[in-house]
Structure formats: structure tokens, C-alpha cells
C-alpha positions as CSV (number, residue, x, y, z in Angstrom):
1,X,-30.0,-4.1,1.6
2,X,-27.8,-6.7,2.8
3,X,-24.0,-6.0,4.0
4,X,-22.5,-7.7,0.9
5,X,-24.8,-5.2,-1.6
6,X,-24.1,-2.4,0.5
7,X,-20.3,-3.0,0.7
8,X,-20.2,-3.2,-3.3
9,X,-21.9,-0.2,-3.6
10,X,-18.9,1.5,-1.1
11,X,-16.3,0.0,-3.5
12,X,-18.0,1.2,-6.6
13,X,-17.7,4.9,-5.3
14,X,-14.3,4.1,-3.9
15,X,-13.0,3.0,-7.4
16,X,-15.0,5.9,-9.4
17,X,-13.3,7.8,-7.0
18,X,-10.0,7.1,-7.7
19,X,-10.1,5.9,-11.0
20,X,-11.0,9.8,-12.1
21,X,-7.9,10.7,-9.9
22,X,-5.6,8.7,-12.2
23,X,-4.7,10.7,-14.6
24,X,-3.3,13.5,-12.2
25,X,-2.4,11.9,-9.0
26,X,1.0,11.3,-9.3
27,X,1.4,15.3,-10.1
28,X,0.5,16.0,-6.4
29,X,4.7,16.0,-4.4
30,X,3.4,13.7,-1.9
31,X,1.5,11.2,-3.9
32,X,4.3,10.8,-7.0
33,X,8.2,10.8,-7.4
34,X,9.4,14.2,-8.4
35,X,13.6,14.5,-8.6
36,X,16.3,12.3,-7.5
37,X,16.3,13.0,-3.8
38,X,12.9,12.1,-3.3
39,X,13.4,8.8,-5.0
40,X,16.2,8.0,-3.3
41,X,14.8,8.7,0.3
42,X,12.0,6.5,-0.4
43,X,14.4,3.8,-1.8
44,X,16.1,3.9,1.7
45,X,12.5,3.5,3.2
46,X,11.4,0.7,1.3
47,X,14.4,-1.2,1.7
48,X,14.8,-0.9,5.4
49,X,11.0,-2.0,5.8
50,X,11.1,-4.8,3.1
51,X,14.1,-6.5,4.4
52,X,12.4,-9.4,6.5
53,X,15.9,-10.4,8.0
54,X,16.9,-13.8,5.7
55,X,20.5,-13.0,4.0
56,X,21.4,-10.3,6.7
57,X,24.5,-7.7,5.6
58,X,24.6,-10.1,2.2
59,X,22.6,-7.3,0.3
60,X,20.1,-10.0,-1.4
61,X,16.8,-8.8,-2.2
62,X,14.6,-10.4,-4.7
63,X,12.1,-11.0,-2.2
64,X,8.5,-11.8,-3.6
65,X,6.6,-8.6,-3.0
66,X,2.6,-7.7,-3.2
67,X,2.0,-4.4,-3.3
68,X,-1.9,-3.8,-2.6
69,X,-3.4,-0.8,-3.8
70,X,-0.8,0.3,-5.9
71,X,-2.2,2.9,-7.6
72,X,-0.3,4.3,-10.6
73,X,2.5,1.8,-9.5
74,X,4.9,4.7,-7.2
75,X,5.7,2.2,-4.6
76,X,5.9,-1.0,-6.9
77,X,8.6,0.6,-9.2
78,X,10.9,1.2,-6.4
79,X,10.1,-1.8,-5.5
80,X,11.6,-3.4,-8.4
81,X,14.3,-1.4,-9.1
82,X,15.7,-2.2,-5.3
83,X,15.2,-5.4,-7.2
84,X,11.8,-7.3,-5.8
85,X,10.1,-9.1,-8.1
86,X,6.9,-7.2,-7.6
87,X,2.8,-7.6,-8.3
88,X,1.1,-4.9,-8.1
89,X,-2.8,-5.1,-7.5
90,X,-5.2,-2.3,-7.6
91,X,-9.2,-1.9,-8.1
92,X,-9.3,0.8,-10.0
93,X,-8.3,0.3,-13.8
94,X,-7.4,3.5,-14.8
95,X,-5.0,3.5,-11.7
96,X,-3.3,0.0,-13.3
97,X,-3.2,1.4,-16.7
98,X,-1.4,4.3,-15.4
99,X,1.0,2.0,-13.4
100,X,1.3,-0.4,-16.8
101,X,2.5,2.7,-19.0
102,X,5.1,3.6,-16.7
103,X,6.7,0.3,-16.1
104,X,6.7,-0.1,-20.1
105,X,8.5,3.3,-20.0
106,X,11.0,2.5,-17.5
107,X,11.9,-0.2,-19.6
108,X,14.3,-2.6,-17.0
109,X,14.4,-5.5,-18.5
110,X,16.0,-6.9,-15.5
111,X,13.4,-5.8,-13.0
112,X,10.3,-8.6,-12.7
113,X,7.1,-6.1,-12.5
114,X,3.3,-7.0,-12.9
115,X,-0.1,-5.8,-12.5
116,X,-3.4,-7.2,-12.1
117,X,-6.9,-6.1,-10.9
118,X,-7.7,-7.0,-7.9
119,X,-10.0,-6.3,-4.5
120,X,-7.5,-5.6,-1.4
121,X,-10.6,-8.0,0.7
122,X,-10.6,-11.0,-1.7
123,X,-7.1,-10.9,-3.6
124,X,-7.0,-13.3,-6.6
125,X,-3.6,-14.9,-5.4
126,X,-2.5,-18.1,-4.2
127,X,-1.8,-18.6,-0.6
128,X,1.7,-17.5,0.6
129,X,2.8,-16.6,-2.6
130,X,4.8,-13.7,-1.2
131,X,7.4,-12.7,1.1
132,X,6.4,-9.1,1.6
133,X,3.4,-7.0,1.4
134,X,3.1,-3.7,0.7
135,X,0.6,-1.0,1.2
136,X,0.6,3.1,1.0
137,X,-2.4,5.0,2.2
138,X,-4.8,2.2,1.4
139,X,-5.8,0.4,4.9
140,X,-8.6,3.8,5.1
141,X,-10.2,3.4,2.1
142,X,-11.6,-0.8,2.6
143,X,-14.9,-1.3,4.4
144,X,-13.7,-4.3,5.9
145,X,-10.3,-4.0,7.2
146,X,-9.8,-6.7,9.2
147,X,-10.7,-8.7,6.4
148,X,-8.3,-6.9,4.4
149,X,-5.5,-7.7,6.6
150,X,-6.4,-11.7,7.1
151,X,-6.4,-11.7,3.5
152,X,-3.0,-10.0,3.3
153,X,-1.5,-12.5,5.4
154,X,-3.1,-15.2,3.9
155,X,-1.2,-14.8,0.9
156,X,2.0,-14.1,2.9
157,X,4.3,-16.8,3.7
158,X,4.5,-17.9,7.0
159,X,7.1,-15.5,8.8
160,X,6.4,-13.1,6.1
161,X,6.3,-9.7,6.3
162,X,3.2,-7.0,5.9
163,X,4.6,-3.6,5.4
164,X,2.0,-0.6,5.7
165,X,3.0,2.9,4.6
166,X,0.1,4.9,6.2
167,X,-0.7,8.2,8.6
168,X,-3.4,10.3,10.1
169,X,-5.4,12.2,7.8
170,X,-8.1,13.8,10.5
171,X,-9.8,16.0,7.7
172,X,-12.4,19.0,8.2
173,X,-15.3,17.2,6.2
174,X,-15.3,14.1,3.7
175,X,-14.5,15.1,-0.1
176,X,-15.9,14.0,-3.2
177,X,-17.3,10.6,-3.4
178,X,-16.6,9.6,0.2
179,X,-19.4,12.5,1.8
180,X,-21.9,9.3,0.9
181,X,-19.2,6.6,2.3
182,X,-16.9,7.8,4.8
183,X,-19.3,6.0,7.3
184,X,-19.0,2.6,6.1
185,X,-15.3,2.8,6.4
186,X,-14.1,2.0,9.9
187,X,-10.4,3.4,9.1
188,X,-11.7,6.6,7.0
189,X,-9.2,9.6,7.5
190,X,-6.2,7.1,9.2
191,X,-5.3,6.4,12.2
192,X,-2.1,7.0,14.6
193,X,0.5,4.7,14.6
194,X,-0.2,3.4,18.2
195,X,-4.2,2.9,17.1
196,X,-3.5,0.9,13.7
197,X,-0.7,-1.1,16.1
198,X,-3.9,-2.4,18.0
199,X,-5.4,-3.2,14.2
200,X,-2.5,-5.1,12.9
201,X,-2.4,-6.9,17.0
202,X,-5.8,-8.1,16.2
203,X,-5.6,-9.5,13.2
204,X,-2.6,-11.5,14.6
205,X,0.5,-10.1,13.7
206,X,3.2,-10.5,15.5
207,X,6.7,-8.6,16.4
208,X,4.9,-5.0,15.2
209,X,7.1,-1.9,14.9
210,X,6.2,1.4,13.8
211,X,8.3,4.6,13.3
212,X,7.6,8.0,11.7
213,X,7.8,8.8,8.1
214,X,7.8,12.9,8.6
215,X,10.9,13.8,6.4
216,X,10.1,16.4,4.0
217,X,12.3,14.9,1.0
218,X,9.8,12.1,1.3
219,X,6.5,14.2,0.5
220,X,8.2,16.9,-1.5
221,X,7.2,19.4,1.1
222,X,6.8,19.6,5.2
223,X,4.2,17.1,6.3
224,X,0.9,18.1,6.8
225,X,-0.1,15.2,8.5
226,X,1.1,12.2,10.9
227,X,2.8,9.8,8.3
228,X,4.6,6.5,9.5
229,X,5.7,2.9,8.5
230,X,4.1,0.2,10.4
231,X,5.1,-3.6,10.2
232,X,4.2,-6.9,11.9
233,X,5.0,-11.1,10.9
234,X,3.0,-13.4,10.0
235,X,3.1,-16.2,12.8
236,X,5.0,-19.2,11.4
């Protein structure tokens, strides 16, 4: 079998996996927004780690933001309402479908929100297209994730800024599909902040900053786990 068979057969269970997780996962506190101070910690979050400097104190957003692996579209409706004009990209379809009901549902007319299908490795989207890039609890789940983050910068302008929401899962045994793939993924179960640092230095990022994410308003409950924001530029 060669490596390109055997990594489509890892994504295949990957996106089984999650697209039969779809239709509950944003009922889980930590994984979907439940009340008003939840959503508004995580809107301080996201825009403290999405600002990439231009416009300082002027309070201008509407940065261009990809937000990979977006699931059922948590992170790319806070996104938009801090007022990004926001694609979201996901591999599993139920997870999009999910994400495409809510936007309808949230009906902002003045909030620019899309979705399209899309591998995290081999994005269908033009080169530096974006000023941001987003990413929550993905990085773990890719086989390949230095070719993940190449391609994530590819499509970030130069000077842009990737944005990964992330933590340390360090789980007993592997669950569901991933018993037969947690090998193949070189991330599975997270890493510490200081270990994807060294990730993100490889790939080439540059100016990387990390802090923790451990507030309980943001998961709904005390963390279980090591949970941080991590961030680096794309070299200009």
C-alpha cells in the first residue's frame, strides 16, 4: 500500500468519524456555545488572536479569515459576527451542513459567512487569499501535519497570521474510529504548547506566541485538559 492509499484510508475514518458526531457535537459545553457568557469570553479570545496588528486602537476588523476544520461552524460564527468575512472549510459534510443551517438561522445579513468542503492538506483556495487562519482542535486529527501547516500558510498573505486554538488531550486508549488510526497521526491526542511551538518553528513561522486558554466560561466547565492559543507570521 503506498503512503498516498494508506493516508486516504486514515481520512476516510477520520471523516466517518466525525461526520456521525455532527449531529450532537455542539451539545457537548466545551465543543458548542451555550449562554451569553460563554459567547462573549470566546469573542474576547478570538479577537485578541485575530487582530494581526494593521489599524491598531481603530477597531477595524473585516479581516479575511479561513477557518480550517470548522466543524459545525462554532468558531466561524464568532468569527463573523466580530465582523471577519469568514470561509469555513471542513471534510466532513455533515459537519458543513450543520455549520450551513446555523449561519441561515442566524440570519446577519451583514456578516459575510461561507462554507465549502475541503481537505486541511490540499485546501481548494487560491494563494494568500487570507489574512488570518483559524483552527480549533484540528492540527491532531491530519496525518500529515506539516503539510497541513505549509498549506495553511500558503494561502495566507504574506505577514499573515495562523491562529491555532488547540491543547493536550493525553487520553487512556484511542476511541472509536481512531483505535485503527491513532498511529498514522503524528499529533494524535495534542500536544503542549511549548512542543507544537517547535511544530509551527518548523514549518517556518515566525514571531510565535502562545498563552493558556484554561478559563472555565470558555468550556462551560473546569478544564480537563491543557487548552491554549498558539500563533506565529507568515514571513513576508
Amino acid at each position: 500500500m503506498t503512503r498516498s492509499d494508506r493516508d486516504g484510508g486514515v481520512k476516510e475514518l477520520v471523516r466517518r468519524h466525525w461526520n456521525g458526531r455532527a449531529a450532537t457535537f455542539d451539545d457537548a459545553s466545551h465543543h458548542g456555545i451555550h449562554g451569553d457568557e460563554q459567547r462573549e469570553r470566546w469573542l474576547s479570545v478570538l479577537r485578541e488572536w485575530t487582530d494581526t496588528g494593521d489599524d491598531a486602537g481603530s477597531g477595524s476588523q473585516d479581516r479575511r479569515v479561513l477557518d480550517v476544520g470548522c466543524g459545525t461552524g462554532v468558531v466561524s460564527l464568532l468569527l463573523a459576527e466580530l465582523g471577519h468575512d469568514v470561509t469555513g472549510v471542513d471534510f466532513a459534510p455533515e459537519m458543513l451542513e450543520r455549520a450551513r443551517t446555523k449561519a441561515r438561522a442566524a440570519d446577519r445579513p451583514d456578516r459575510s459567512i461561507a462554507f465549502c468542503r475541503g481537505d486541511a492538506e490540499a485546501l481548494p483556495l487560491p494563494d494568500g487569499a487570507f489574512d488570518v487562519v483559524t483552527a480549533r482542535h484540528l492540527i491532531w486529527t491530519l496525518p500529515n501535519p506539516q503539510t497541513a501547516l505549509a498549506e495553511w500558510q500558503r494561502v495566507l498573505e504574506p505577514g499573515g497570521r495562523l491562529v491555532l486554538l488547540e491543547g493536550y488531550w493525553d487520553h487512556d486508549e484511542p476511541w472509536d474510529e481512531y483505535e485503527a488510526v491513532h498511529e498514522d497521526l503524528p499529533l494524535y491526542d495534542g500536544r503542549p504548547a511549548d512542543a507544537l511551538r517547535e511544530e509551527l518553528e518548523r514549518a517556518g513561522l515566525r514571531d510565535i506566541e502562545h498563552e493558556p486558554l484554561s478559563d472555565p466560561a470558555l468550556w462551560g466547565r473546569e478544564p480537563r485538559h491543557e487548552y491554549y492559543g498558539i500563533a506565529g507570521t507568515v514571513p513576508e
